[in-house]
Biopython code that builds the backbone (N, CA, C, O; Angstrom):
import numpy as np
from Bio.PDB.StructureBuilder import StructureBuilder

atoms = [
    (1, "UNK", "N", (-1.651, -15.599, -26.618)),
    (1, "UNK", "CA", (-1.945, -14.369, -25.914)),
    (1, "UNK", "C", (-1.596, -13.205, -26.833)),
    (1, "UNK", "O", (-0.826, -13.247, -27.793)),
    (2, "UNK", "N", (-2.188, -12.308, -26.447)),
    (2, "UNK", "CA", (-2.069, -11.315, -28.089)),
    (2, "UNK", "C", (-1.722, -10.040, -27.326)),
    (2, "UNK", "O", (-1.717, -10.138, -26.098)),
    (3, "UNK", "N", (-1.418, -8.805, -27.895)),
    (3, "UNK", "CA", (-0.583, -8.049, -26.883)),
    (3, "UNK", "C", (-1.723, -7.403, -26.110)),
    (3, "UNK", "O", (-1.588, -7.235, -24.898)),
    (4, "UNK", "N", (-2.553, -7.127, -26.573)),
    (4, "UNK", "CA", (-3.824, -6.367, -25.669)),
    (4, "UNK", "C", (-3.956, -7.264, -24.288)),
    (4, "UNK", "O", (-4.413, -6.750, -23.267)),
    (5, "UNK", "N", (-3.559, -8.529, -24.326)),
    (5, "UNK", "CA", (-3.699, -9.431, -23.382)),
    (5, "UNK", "C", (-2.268, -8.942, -21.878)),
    (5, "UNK", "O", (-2.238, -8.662, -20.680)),
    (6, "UNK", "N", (-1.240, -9.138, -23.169)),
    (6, "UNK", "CA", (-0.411, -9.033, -22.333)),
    (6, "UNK", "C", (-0.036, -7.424, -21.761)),
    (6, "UNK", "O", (0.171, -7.241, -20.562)),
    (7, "UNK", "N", (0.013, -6.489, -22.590)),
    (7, "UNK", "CA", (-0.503, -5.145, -21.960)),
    (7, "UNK", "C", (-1.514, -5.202, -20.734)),
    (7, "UNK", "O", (-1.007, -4.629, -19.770)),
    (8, "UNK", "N", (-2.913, -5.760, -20.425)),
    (8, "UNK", "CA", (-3.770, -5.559, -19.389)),
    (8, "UNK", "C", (-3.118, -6.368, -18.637)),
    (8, "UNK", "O", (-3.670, -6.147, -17.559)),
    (9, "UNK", "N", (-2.086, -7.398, -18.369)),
    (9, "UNK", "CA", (-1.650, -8.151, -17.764)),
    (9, "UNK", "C", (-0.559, -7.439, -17.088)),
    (9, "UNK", "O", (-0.510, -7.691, -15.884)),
    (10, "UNK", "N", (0.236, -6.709, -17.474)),
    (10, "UNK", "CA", (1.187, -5.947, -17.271)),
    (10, "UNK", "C", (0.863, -4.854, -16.692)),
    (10, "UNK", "O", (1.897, -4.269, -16.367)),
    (11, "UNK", "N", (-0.314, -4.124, -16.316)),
    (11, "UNK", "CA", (-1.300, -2.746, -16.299)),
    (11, "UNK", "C", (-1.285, -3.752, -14.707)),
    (11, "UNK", "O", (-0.511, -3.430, -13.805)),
    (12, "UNK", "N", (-2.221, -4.935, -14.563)),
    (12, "UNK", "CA", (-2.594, -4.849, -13.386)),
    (12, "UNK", "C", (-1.505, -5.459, -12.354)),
    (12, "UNK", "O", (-1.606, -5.358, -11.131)),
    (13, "UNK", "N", (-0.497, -6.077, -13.004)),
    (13, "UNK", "CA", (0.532, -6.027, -11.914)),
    (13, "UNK", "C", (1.249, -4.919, -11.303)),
    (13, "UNK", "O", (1.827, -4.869, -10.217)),
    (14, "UNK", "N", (1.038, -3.691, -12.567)),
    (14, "UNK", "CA", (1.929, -2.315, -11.956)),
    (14, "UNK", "C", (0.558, -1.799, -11.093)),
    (14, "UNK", "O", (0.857, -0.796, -10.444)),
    (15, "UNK", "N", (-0.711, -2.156, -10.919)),
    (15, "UNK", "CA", (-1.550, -1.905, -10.269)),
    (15, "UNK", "C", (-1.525, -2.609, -8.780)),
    (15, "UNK", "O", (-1.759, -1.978, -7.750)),
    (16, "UNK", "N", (-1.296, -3.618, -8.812)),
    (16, "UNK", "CA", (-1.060, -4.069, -7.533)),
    (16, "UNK", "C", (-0.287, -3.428, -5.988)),
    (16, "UNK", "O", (-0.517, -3.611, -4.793)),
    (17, "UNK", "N", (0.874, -2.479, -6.882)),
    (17, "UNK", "CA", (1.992, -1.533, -6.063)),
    (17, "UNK", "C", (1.120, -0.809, -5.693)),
    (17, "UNK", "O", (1.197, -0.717, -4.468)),
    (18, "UNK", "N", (-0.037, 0.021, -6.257)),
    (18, "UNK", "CA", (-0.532, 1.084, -5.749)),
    (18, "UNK", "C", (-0.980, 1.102, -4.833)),
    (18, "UNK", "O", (-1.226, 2.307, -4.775)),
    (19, "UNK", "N", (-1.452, 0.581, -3.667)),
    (19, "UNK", "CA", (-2.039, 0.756, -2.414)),
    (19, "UNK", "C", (-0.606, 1.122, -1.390)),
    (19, "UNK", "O", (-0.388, 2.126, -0.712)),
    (20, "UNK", "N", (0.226, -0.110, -1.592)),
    (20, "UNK", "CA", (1.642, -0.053, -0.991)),
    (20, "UNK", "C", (1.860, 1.471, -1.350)),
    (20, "UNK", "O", (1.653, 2.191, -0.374)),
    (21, "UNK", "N", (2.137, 1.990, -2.229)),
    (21, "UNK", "CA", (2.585, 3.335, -2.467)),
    (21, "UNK", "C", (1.844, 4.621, -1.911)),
    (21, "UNK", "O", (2.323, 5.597, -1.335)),
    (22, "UNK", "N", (0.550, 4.336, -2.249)),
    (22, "UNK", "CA", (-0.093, 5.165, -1.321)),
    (22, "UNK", "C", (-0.243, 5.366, -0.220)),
    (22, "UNK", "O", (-0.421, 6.470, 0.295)),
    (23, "UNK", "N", (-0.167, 3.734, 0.615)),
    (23, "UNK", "CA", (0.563, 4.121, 2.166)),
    (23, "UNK", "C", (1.673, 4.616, 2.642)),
    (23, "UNK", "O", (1.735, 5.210, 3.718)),
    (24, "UNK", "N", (2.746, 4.388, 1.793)),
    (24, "UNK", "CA", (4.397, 4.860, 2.195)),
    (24, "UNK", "C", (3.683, 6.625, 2.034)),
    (24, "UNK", "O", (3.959, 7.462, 2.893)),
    (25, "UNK", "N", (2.871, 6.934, 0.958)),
    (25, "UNK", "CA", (2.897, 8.304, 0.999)),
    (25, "UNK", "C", (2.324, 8.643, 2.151)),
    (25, "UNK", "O", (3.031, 9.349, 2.870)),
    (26, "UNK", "N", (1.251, 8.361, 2.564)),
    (26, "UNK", "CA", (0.616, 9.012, 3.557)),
    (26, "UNK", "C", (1.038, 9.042, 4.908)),
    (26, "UNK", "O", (0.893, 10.010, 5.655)),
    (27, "UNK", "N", (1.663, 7.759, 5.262)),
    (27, "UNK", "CA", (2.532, 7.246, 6.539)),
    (27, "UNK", "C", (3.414, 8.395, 6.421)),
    (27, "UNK", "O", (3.258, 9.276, 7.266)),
    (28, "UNK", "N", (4.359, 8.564, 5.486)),
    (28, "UNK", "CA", (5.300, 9.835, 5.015)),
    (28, "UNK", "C", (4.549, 11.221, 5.652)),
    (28, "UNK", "O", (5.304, 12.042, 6.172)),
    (29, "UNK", "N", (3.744, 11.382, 5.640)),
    (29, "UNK", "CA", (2.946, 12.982, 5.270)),
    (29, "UNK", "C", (3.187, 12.972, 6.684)),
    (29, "UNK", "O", (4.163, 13.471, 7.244)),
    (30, "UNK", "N", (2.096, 12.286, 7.295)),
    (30, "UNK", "CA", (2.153, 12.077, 8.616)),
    (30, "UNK", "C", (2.678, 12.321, 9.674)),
    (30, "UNK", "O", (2.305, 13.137, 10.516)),
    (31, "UNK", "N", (3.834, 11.435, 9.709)),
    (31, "UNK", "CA", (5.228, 11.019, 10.362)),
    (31, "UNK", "C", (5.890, 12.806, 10.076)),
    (31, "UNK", "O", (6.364, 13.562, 10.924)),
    (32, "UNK", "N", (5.725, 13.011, 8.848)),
    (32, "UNK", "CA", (6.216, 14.634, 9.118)),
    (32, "UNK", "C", (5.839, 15.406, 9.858)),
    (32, "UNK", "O", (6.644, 15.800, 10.702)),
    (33, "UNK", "N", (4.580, 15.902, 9.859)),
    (33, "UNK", "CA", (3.849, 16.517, 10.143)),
    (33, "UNK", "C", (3.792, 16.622, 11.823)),
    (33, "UNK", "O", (3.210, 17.640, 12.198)),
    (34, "UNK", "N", (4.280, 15.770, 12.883)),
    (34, "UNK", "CA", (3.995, 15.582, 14.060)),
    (34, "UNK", "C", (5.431, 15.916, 14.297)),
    (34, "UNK", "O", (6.456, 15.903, 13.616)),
    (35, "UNK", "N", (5.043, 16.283, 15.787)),
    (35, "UNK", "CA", (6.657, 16.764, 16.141)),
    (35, "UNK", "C", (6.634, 15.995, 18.078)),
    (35, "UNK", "O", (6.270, 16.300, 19.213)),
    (36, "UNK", "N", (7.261, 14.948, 17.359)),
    (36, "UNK", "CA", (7.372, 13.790, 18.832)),
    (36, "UNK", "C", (9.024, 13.600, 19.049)),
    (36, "UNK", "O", (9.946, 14.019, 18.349)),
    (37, "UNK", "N", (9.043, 12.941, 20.079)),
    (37, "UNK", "CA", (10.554, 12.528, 20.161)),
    (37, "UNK", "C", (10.786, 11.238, 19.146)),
    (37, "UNK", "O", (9.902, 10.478, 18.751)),
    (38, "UNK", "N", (12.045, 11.189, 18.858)),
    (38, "UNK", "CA", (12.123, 9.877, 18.117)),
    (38, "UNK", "C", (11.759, 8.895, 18.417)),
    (38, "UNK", "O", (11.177, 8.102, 17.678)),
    (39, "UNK", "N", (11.995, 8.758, 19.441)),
    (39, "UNK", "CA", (11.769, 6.744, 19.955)),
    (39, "UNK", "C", (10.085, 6.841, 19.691)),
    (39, "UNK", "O", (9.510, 5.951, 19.064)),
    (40, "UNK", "N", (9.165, 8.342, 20.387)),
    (40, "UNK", "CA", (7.851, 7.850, 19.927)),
    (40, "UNK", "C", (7.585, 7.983, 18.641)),
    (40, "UNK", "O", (6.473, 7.555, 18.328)),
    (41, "UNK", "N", (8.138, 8.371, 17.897)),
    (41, "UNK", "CA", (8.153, 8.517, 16.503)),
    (41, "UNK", "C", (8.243, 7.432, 15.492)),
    (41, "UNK", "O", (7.663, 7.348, 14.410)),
    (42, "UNK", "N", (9.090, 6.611, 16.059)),
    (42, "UNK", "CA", (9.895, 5.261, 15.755)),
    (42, "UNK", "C", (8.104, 3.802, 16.043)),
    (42, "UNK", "O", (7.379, 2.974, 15.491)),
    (43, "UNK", "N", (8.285, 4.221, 16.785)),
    (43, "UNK", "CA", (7.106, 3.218, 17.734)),
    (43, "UNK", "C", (5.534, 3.156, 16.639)),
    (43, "UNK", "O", (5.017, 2.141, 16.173)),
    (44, "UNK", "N", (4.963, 4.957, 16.434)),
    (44, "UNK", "CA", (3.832, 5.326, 15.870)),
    (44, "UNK", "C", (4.381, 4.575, 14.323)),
    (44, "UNK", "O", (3.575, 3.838, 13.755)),
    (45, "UNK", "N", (5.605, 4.774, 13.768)),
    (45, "UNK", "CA", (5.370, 4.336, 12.356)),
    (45, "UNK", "C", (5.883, 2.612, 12.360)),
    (45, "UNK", "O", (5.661, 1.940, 11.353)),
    (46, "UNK", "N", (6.463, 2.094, 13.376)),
    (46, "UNK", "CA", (5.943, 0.492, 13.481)),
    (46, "UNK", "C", (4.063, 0.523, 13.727)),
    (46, "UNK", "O", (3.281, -0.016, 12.943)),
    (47, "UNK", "N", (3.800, 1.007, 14.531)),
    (47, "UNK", "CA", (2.397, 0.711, 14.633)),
    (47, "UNK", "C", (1.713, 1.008, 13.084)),
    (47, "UNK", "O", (1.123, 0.112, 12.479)),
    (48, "UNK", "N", (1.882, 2.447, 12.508)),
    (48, "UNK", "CA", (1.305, 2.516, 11.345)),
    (48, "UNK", "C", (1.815, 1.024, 10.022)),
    (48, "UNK", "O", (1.050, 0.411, 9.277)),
    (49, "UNK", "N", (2.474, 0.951, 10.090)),
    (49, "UNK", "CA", (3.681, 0.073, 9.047)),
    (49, "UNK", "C", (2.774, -1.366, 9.630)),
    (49, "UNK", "O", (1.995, -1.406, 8.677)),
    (50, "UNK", "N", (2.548, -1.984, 10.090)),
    (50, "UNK", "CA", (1.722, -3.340, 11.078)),
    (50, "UNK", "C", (0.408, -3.003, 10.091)),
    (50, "UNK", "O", (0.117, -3.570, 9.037)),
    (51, "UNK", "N", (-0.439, -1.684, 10.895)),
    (51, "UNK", "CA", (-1.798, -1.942, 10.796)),
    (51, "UNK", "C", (-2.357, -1.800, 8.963)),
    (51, "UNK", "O", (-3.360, -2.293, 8.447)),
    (52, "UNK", "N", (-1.048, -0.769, 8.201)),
    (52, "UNK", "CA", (-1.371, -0.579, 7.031)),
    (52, "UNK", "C", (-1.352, -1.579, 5.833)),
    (52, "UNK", "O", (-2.087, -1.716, 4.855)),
    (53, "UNK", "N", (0.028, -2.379, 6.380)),
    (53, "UNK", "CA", (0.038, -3.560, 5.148)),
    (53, "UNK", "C", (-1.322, -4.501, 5.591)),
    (53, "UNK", "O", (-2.078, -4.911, 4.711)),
    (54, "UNK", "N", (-1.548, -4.788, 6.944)),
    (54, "UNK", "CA", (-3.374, -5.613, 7.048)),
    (54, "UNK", "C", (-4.116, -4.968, 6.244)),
    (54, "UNK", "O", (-4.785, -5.701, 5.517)),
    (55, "UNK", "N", (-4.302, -3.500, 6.045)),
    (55, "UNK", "CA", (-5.312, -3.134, 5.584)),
    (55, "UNK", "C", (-5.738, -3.083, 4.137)),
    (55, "UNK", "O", (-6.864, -3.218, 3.656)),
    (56, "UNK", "N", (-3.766, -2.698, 3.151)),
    (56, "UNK", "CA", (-3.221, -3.410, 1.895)),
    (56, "UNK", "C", (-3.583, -4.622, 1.654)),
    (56, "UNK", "O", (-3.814, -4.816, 0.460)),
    (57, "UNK", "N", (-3.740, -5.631, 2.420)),
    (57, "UNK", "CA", (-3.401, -6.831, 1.988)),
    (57, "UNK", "C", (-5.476, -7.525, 1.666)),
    (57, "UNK", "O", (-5.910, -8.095, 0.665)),
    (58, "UNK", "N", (-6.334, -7.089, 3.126)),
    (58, "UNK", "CA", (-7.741, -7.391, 2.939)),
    (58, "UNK", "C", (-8.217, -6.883, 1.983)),
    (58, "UNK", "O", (-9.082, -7.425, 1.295)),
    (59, "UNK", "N", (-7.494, -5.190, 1.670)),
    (59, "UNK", "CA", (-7.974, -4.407, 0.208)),
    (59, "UNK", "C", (-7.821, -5.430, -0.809)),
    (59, "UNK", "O", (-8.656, -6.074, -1.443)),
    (60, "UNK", "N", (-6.864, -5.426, -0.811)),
    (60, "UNK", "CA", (-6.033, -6.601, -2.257)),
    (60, "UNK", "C", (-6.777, -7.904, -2.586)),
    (60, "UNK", "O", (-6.983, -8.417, -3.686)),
    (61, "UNK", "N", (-7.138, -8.323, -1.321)),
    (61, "UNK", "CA", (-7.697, -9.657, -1.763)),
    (61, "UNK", "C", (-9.175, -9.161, -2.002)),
    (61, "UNK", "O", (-9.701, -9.847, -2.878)),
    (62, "UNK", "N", (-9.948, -8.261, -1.538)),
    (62, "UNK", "CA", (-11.379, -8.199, -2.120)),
    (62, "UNK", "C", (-11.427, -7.904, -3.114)),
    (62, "UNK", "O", (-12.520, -8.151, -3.623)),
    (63, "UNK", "N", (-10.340, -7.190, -4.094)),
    (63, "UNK", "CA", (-10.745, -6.707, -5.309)),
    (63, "UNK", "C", (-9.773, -8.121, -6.263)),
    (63, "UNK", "O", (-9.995, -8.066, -7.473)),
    (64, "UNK", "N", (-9.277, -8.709, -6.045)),
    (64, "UNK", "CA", (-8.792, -9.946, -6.492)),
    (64, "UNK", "C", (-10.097, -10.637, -6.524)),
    (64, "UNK", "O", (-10.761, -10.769, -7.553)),
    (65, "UNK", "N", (-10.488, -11.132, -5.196)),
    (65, "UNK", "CA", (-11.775, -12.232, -5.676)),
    (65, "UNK", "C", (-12.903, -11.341, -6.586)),
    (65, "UNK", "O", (-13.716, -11.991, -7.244)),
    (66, "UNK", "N", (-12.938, -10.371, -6.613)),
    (66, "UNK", "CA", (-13.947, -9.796, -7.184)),
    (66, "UNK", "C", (-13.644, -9.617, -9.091)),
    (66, "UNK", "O", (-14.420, -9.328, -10.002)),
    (67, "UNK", "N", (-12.416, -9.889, -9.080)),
    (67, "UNK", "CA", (-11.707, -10.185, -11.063)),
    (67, "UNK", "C", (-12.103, -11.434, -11.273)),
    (67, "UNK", "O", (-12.185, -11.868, -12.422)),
    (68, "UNK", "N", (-12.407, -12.194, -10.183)),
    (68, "UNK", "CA", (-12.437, -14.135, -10.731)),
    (68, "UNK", "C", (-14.063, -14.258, -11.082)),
    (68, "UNK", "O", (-14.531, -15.328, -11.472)),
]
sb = StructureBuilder()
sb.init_structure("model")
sb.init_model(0)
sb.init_chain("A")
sb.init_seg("    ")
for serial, (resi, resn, name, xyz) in enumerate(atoms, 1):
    if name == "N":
        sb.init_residue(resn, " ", resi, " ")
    sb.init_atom(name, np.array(xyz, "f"), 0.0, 1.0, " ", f" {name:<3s}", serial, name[0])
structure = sb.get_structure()
């Protein structure tokens, strides 16, 4: 393996975080932005936190089968 190999190898594992990260950001923005009581506050970012990693995870795998 030669380093160009292992460089793009290394590129797309720090690529993998990025969806995860971009949800913590936006869930973040969000969750600020509204002015609820806690407990419903608490509740909306379990619900967000559930539906976002599904949506991370179907992302992830279409662009995975789509490298093979």
């Amino acid at each position: 393996m030669n380093v160009l190999q292992k460089n793009a190898k290394s590129t797309l594992m720090l690529l993998r975080f990025a969806p995860f990260v971009a949800l913590g950001t936006l869930m973040f923005s969000l969750n600020s932005m509204i002015e609820l009581p806690d407990l419903l506050r608490g509740y909306i970012t379990l619900l967000e936190v559930q539906a976002g990693l599904l949506v991370a995870y179907f992302v992830a795998r279409k662009y995975l089968r789509l490298g093979k």
